[in-house]
N, C-alpha and C positions, 0 to 999 in steps of 0.2 A: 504494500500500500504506500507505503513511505520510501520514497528514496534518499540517498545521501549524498551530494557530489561533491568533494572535495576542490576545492579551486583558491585557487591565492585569491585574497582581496581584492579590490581594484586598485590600482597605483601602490603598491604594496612596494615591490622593489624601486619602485622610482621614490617614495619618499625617505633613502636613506641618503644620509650626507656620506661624501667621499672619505672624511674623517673618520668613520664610522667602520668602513670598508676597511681603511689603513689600519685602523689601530688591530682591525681582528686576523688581519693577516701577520702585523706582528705579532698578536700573540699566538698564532699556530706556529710562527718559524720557533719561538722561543719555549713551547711545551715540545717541539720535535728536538730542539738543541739540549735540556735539559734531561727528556728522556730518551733519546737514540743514542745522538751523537755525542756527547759528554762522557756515556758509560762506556761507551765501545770506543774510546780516545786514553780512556784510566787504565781498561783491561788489555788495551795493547802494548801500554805503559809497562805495567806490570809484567806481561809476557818477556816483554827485551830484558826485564831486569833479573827475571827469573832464569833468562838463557844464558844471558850475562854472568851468573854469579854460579854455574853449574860448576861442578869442581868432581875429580877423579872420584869414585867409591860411593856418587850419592843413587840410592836408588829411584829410578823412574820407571816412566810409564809412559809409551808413546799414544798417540790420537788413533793411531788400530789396534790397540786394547795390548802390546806385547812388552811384559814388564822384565826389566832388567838391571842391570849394574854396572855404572858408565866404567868402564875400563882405562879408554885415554881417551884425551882429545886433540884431535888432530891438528897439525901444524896449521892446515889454510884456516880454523876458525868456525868454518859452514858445518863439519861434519864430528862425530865422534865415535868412537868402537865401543859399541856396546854387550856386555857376556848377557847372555838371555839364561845361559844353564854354563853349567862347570865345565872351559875348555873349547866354549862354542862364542863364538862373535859375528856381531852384525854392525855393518856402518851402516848407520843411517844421519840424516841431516840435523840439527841443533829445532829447526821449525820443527820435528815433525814428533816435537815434545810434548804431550797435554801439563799443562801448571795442574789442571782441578784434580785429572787424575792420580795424577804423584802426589798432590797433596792431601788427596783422601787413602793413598795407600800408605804413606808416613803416618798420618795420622791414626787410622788403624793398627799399624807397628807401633803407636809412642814415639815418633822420632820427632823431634823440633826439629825444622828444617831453620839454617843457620841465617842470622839477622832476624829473627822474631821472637 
């Protein structure tokens, strides 16, 4: 019996000032700056410093799930030998380190991982 039809007002978008328009566009750039790109700026932060500060004997855990025990680290800087089992090594690249995971697997072991 009744219908409903949804419709903008009449002059609905024409009575907004161009002020109005500005300011909400800055605050979308400034809720996407505070929650995207801020956070993924801190965490990559933290990734370098974490590859940075990697040192012979600590145990990790790469980003394909294969845990081991940094053995050396190679001269050019990019790459390190890692023992996955006793006797056995794998080079793989310094990137291709998970932070979360090594540090939920230290933290499981009890191990303070060094600077915290």
């Amino acid at each position: 019996m009744y219908s409903v039809l949804l419709a903008a007002p009449a002059g609905g978008a024409q009575g907004q000032s161009p002020m109005f328009s500005f300011f909400m566009m800055g605050a979308i750039i400034l809720v996407f700056y505070f929650f995207m790109i801020r956070p993924q700026a801190k965490k990559a932060k933290d990734q370098k410093k974490y590859i940075d500060n990697l040192q012979k004997g600590d145990k990790v855990v790469t980003i394909a799930g294969i845990h081991g025990k940094i053995n050396k680290i190679n001269e050019d800087g990019t790459t390190l030998e890692l023992e996955v089992s006793p006797g056995s090594y794998i080079k793989i690249e310094k990137q291709a380190l998970s932070m979360e995971w090594t540090a939920a697997l230290n933290k499981a072991n009890g191990v303070v991982p060094a600077g915290k």
